[in-house]
N, C-alpha and C positions, 0 to 999 in steps of 0.2 A: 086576776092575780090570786083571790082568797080559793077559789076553785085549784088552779094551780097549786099552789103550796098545800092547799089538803091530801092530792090526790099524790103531790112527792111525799109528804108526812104519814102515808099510808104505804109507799113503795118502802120508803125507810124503815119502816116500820117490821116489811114482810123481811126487811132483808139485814136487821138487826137481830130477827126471831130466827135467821139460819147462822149468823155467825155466833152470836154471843153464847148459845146451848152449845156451840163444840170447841167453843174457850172454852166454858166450862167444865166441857167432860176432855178436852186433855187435860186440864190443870187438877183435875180431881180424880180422873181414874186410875181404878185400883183394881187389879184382875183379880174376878173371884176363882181361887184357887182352892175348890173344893179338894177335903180330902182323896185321897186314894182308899175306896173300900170295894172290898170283895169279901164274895160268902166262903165261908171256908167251909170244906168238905170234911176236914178233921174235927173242930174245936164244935161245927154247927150251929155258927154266927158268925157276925161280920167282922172281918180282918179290917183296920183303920192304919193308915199310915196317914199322920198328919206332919206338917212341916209350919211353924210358926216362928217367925223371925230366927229362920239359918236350923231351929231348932227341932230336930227330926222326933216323933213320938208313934211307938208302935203297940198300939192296945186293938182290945176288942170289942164288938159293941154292949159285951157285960161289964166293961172295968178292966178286966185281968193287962198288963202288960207285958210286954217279950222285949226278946233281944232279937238281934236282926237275923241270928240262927234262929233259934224259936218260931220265928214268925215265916222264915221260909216253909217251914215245917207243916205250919199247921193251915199256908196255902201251897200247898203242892201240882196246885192243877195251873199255879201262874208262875211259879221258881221250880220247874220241874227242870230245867237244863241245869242249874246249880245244885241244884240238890243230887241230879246225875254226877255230876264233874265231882262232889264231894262222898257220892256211895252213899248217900241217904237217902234215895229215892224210896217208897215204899216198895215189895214187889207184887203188891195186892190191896185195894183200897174197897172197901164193902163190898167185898168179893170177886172186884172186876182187875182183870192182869194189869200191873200199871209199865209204862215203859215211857220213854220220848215220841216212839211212834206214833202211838196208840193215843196218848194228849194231846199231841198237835193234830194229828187227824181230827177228831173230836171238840176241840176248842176253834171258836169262831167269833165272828165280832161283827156285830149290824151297829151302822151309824146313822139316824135321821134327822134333819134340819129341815124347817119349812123353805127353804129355798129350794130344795130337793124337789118336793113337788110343787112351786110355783115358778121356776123360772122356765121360759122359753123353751121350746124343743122344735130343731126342723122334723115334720113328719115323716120321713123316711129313714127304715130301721134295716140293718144286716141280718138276713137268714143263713145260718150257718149249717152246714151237714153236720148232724148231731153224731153220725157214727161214719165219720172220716177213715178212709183207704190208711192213713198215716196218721200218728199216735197225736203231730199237733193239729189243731184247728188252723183252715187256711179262709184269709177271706174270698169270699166270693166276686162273682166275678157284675152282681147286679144286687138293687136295692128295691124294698118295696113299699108299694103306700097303701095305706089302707084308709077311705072312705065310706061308702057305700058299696064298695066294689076293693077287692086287695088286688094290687097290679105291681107286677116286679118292672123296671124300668131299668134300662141298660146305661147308664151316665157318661160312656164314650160317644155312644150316639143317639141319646136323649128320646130310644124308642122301645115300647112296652113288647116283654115276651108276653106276646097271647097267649100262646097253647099252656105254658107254665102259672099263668093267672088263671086262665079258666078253670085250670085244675086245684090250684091255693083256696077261689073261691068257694068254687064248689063245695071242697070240703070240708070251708069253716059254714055257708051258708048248710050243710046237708044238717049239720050238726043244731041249727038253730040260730045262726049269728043274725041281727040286725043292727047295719052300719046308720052313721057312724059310729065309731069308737069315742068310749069315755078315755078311755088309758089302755097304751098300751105299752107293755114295759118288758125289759130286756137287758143282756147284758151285751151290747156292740163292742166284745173286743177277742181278739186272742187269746188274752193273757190270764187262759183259766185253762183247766183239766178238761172240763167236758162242758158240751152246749146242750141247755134244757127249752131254747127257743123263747119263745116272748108267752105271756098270760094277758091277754086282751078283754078287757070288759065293756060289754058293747053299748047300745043304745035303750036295751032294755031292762040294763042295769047284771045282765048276765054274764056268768065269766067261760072265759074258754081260754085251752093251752093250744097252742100250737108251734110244733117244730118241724122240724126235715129231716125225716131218715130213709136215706138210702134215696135222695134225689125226688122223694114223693111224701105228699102231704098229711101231718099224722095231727088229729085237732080232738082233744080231750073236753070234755063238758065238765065243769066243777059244782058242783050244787053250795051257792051260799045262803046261808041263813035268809030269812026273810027280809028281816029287820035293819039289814045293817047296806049302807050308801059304801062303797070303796073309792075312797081321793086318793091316795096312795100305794105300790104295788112294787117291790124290790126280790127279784130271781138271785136267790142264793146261791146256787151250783158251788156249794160248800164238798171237800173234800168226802164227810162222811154222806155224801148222799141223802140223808134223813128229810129235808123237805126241800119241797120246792120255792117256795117265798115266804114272805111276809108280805103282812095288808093289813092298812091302816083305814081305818073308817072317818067321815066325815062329823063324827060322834067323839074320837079320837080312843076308841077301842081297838087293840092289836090282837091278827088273828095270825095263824101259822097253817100252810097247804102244804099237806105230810105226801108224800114219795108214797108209790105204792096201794091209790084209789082215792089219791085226792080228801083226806080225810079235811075237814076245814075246823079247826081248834080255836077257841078265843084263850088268851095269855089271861089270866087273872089278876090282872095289875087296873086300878083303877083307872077312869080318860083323863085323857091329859089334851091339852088343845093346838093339833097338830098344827094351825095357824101361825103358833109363837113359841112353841116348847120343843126341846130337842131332845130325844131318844138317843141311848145305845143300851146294847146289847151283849153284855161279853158272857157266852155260851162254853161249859163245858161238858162232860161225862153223867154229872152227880145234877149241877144246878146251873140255873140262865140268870144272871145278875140284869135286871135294868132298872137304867138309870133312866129318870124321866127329869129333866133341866130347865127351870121356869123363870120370872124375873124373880117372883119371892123366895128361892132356894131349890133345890136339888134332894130327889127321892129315891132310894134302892130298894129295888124288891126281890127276894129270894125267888126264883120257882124252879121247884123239886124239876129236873128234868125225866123223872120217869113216869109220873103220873099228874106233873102239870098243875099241882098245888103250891099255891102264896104258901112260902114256911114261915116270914119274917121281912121287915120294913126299919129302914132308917131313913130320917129326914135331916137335912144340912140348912138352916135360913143362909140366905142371902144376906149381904152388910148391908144394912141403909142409911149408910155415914152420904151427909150432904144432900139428900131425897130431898126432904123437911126444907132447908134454906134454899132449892132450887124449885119448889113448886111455890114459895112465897115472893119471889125473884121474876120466876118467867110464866105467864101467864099460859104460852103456847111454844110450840118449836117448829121449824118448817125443816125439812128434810128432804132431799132429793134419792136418796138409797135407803136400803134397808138391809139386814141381813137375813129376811124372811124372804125376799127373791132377789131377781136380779135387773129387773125391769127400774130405769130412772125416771123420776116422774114425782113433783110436788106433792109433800105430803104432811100434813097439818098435824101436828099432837098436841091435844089438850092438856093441863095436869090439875084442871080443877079450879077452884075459886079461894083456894088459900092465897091466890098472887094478891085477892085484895087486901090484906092484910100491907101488904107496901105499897100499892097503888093509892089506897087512900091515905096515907101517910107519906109518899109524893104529891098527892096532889095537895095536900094539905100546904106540904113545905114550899111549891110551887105558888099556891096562892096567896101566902106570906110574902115572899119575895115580892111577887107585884105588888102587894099591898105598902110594903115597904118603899118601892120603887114609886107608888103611886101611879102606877100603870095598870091600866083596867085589865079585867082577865077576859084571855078571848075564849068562848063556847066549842070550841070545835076545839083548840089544842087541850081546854079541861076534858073535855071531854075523849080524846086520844088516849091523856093520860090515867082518865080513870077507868076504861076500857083494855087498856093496854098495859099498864104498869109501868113498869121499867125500860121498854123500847116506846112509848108514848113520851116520857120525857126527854128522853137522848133524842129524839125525833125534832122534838121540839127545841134543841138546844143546836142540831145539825142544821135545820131546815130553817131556822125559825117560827114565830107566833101566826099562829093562820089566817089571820085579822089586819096582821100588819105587813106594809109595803116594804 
């Protein structure tokens, strides 16, 4: 029976550590709604629109303030259609033609979440004819795997085109490939301008493009840095053509592969830890705004888009209303999801030994009461509740004293 009631007082336990953490984060959450900031190509710092109870304020990150004309102004490469509609568009900005066209061609937006690269993926990807008979991209009519071997496999009747693999192989293997693949990454859809094929980085840590033109196999060698591990890999086939991806390092360093001989660029923004931090990217004419998103706050970084230099950094903290009274509270949290992938599966988070702080002032108040009661104290429930804190006692108050029948 004392066996029994320990080992419910322990199930209780794990399963007070997953409900009670997400009472409390409904009953306490509060979206961090970081500002809205971007570099402006006018003023030559950060544009800030901040919103704080209903209450809209539009400065920049020297002080100065605007009005919400003002402030279109002096971001033209993000209110360039309003600024159109009112005749205030510039018709020349540091010497380059400005128009609607010519910005939205130009302007571009990368989004990265660790879910991105940890969740799931069936291994079979769509090879697209990069230079289609017809203006759209059609899917094709087979998909391929790549192992040790790339084999295209026909899904109506679940049998491999040989002559069409031999040839795939061939000339990712002539190139230097050794399978299997780390990543292999692409865009499987229609719904873009043009197909740039997948960028595959093999088994010996090397990278290769390869796509389909003209029905036969075209496989590019990329020469990367020595130094750098690639976990993540997103094919931009952005309107202006300028690169072919981004690629994020295991290091959590972002690199850029330029259109035109594969040139491979590191971003000069410090790492950030692609595990738990989320990136974007909003890219114009003049400058690349990114943002780097962590639990302790949110960072901008300028970089020059001509020459690929940091101009300028703003940092946002994070709130840490209720942190403090929740690592004194729960000693741990069990969690079945995450939004760092998609894969459900028990998952334990610690938040430190502040919980003792209330555990032993439970068990304190815990051993009073018996003492009051003149009920002996049992060893196994003190000891739950000095271990456990605050799902130790409710435990004990659920299940009963471990000792007794």
């Amino acid at each position: 029976m004392k066996i029994i009631k320990i080992l419910l007082s322990i199930t209780t336990i794990f399963l007070l550590a997953w409900v009670l953490p997400w009472l409390w984060d409904i009953a306490t959450d509060k979206p961090n709604h970081y500002p809205f900031t971007y570099y402006s190509s006018v003023a030559e710092t950060f544009g800030i629109r901040e919103t704080i109870n209903e209450q809209t304020t539009l400065k920049d990150a020297k002080g100065n303030t605007y009005t919400q004309a003002q402030f279109d102004n002096i971001l033209p490469m993000v209110y360039f259609r309003q600024l159109t509609r009112e005749g205030n568009l510039p018709d020349s900005l540091h010497g380059v033609e400005m128009n609607q066209k010519i910005i939205a061609m130009n302007n571009f937006y990368l989004r990265y979440r660790p879910a991105d690269k940890n969740k799931p993926v069936i291994p079979l990807y769509t090879l697209f004819e990069s230079m289609p008979k017809r203006v759209d991209l059609e899917m094709p009519g087979d998909r391929f795997r790549l192992t040790r071997k790339l084999e295209f496999v026909q899904p109506e009747t679940n049998t491999i085109d040989k002559e069409k693999s031999n040839q795939f192989d061939a000339a990712l293997r002539e190139k230097g490939f050794m399978g299997p693949p780390k990543i292999v990454a692409g865009n499987p859809t229609t719904r873009k301008a043009y197909d740039e094929g997948y960028f595959i980085v093999d088994g010996q840590n090397k990278l290769f493009h390869l796509k389909m033109v003209n029905g036969r196999p075209y496989v590019g060698s990329v020469d990367l840095p020595e130094d750098i591990n690639p976990v993540w890999i997103t094919v931009t086939e952005y309107p202006a053509r300028q690169f072919y991806a981004f690629l994020i390092t295991d290091e959590g360093r972002l690199f850029t592969i330029f259109t035109g001989g594969y040139e491979v660029k590191e971003i000069p923004v410090p790492p950030f830890n692609p595990e738990s931090d989320n990136l974007l990217i909003m890219g114009n004419l003049f400058y690349w705004n990114v943002e780097v998103t962590s639990e302790t706050g949110q960072t901008l970084f300028a970089v020059d888009a001509s020459d690929y230099q940091l101009k300028e950094s703003v940092t946002f903290s994070a709130p840490d209303e209720n942190e403090k009274l929740y690592s004194i509270l729960f000693p741990f949290s069990l969690h079945f999801t995450s939004v760092n992938d998609e894969y459900v599966k028990p998952r334990i988070e610690f938040t430190g030994f502040a919980y003792l702080i209330s555990a032993v002032l439970l068990l304190l108040g815990y051993i009073l009461t018996r003492r009051y009661q003149k009920k002996s104290i049992p060893f196994w429930t003190a000891a739950l509740i000095l271990l456990t804190g605050t799902f130790g006692l409710l435990a004990s108050i659920i299940i009963g004293n471990t000792e007794e029948n």
